[in-house]
Rosetta silent file (secondary structure, phi, psi, omega in degrees, C-alpha in Angstrom):
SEQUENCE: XXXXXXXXXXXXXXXXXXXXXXXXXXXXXXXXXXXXXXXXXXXXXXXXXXXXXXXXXXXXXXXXXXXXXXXXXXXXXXXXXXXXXXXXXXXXXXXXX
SCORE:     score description
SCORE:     0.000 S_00000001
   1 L     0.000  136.139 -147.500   88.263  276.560  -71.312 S_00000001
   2 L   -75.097  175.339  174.967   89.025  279.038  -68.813 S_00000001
   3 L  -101.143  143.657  169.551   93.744  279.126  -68.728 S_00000001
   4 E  -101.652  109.252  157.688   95.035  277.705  -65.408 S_00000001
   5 E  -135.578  120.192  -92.057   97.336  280.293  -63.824 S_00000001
   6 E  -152.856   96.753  155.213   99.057  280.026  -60.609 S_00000001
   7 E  -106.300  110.407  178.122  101.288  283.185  -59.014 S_00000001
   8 L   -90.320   47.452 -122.496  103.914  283.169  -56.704 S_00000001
   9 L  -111.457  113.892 -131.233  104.996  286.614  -56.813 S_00000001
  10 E  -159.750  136.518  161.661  106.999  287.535  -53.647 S_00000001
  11 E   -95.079  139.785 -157.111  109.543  290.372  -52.131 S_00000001
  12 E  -107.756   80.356  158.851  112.921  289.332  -51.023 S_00000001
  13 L   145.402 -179.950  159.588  115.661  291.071  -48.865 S_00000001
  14 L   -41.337  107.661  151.656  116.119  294.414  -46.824 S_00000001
  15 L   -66.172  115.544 -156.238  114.623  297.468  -48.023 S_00000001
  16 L   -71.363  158.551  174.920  117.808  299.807  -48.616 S_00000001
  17 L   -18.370  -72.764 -175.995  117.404  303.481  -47.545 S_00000001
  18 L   -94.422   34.976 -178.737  117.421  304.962  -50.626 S_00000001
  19 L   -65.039  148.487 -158.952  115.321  302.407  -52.471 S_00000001
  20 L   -65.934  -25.346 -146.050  114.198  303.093  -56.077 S_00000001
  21 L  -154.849  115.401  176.008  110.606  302.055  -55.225 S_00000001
  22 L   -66.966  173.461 -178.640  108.530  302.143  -51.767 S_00000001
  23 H   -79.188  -28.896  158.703  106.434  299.113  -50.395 S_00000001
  24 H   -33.413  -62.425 -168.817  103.334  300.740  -51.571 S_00000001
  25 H   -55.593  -41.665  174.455  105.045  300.924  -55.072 S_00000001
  26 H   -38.045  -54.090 -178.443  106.522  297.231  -54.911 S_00000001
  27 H   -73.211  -41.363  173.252  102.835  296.079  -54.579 S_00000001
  28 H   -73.730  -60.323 -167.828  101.518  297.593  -57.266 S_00000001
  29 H   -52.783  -50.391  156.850  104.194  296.852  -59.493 S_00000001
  30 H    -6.552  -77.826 -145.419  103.283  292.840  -58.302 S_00000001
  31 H   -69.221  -62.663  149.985   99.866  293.390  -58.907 S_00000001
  32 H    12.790  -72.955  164.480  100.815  294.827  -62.502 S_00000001
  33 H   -67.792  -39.932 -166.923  103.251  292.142  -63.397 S_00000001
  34 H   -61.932  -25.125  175.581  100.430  289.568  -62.051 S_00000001
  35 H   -76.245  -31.024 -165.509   97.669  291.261  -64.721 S_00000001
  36 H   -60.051  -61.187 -174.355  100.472  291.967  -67.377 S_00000001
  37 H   -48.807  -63.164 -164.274  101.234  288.595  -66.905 S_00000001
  38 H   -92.108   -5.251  173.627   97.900  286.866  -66.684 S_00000001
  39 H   -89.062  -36.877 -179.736   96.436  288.753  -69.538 S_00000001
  40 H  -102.971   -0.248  160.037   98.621  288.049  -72.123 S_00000001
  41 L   -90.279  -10.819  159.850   98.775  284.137  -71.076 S_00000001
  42 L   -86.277  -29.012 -164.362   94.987  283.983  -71.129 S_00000001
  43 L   -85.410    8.167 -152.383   94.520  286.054  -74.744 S_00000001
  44 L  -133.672  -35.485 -159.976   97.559  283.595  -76.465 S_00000001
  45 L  -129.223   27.119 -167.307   96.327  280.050  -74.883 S_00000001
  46 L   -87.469    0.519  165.881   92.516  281.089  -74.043 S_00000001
  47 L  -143.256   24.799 -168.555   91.429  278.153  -76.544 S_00000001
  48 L   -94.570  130.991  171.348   94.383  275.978  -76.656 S_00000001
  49 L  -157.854  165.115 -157.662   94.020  272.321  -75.500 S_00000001
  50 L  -102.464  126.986 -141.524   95.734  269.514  -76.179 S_00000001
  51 L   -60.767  -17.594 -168.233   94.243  268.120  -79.453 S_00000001
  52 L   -93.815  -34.089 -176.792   94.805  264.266  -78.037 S_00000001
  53 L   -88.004  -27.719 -177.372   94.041  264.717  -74.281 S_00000001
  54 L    91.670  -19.419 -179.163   91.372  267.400  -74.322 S_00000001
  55 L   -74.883  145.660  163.562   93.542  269.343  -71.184 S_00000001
  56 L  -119.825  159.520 -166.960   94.543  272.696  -71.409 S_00000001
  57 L   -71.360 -167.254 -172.099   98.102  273.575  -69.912 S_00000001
  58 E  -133.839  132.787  168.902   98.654  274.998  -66.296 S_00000001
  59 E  -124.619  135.369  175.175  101.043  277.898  -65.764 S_00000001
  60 E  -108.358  130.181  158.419  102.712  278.786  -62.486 S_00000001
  61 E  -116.188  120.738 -151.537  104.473  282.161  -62.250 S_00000001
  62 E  -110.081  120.341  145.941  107.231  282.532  -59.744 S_00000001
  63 E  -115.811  143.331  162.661  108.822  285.910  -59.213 S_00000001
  64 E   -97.237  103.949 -172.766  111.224  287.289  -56.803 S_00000001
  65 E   -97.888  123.060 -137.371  111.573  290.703  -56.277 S_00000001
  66 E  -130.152  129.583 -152.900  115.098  291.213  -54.388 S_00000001
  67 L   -75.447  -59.130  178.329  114.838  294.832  -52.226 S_00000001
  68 L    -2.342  -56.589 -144.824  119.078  294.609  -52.573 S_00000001
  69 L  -133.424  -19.676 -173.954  119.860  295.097  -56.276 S_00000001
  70 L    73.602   29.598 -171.988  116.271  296.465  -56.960 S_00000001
  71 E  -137.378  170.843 -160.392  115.667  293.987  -59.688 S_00000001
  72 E  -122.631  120.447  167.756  112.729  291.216  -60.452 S_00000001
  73 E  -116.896   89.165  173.678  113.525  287.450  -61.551 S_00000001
  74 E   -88.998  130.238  156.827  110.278  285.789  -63.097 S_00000001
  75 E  -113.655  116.655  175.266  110.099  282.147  -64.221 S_00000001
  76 E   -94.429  139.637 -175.084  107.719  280.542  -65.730 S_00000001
  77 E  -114.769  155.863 -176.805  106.852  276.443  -65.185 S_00000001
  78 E  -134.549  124.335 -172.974  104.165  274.836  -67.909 S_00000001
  79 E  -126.076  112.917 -164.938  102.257  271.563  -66.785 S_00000001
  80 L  -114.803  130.839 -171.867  101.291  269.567  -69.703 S_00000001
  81 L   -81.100   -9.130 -173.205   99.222  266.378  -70.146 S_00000001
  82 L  -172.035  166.601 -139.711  102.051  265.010  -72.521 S_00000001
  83 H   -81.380  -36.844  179.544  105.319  265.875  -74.303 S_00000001
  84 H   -59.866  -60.195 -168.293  103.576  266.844  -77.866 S_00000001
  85 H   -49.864  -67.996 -141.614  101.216  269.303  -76.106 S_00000001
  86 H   -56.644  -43.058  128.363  104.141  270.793  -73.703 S_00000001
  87 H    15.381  -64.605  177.093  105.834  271.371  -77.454 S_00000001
  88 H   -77.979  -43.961 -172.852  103.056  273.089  -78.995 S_00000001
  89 H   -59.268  -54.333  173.558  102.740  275.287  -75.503 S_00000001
  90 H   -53.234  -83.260 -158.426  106.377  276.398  -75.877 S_00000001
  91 H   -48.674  -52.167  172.886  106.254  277.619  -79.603 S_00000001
  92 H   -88.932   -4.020  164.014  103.297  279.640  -78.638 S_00000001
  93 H   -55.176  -43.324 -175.125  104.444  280.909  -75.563 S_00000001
  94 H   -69.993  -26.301 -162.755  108.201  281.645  -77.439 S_00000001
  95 L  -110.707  169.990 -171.443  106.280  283.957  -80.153 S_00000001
  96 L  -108.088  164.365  178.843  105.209  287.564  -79.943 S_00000001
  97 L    72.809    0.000    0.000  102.206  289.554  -79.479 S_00000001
């Protein structure tokens, strides 16, 4: 079952003068985090479903990249057919590699 993932990956603000990273560069780093991103949430949950419902979970990924401070805030939300599942999704999401 293919992973459901969802990006909302977005540039914020002003660019300042002397910014660390042009709008060419900005976009690639996007595209980057969105593969980075979407690669290692398909290889960790690419056959995980939920053993009672048969659903596999949904991931949305929302980043901001704010021109200002030069820095990236990513949050992830997890949509779950039930409380057990969303449970199981978290532990493997929480561990590495």
């Amino acid at each position: 079952m293919a992973v459901d993932i969802e990006f909302d990956l977005r540039v914020e603000g002003d660019e300042p003068p002397d910014a660390f990273l042009d709008s060419r560069e900005r976009q690639l780093m996007l595209e980057s985090t969105r593969r980075s991103i979407g690669s290692g949430l398909r290889r960790k949950f690419e056959s995980v479903v939920c053993e009672e419902h048969a659903e596999a979970p949904r991931f949305t990924i929302s980043g901001v990249y704010d021109n200002a401070i030069e820095e990236m805030d990513i949050q992830y939300h997890v949509d779950t057919c039930c409380q057990g599942f969303l449970l199981r999704v978290m532990r493997i999401l929480n561990q590495r590699a």
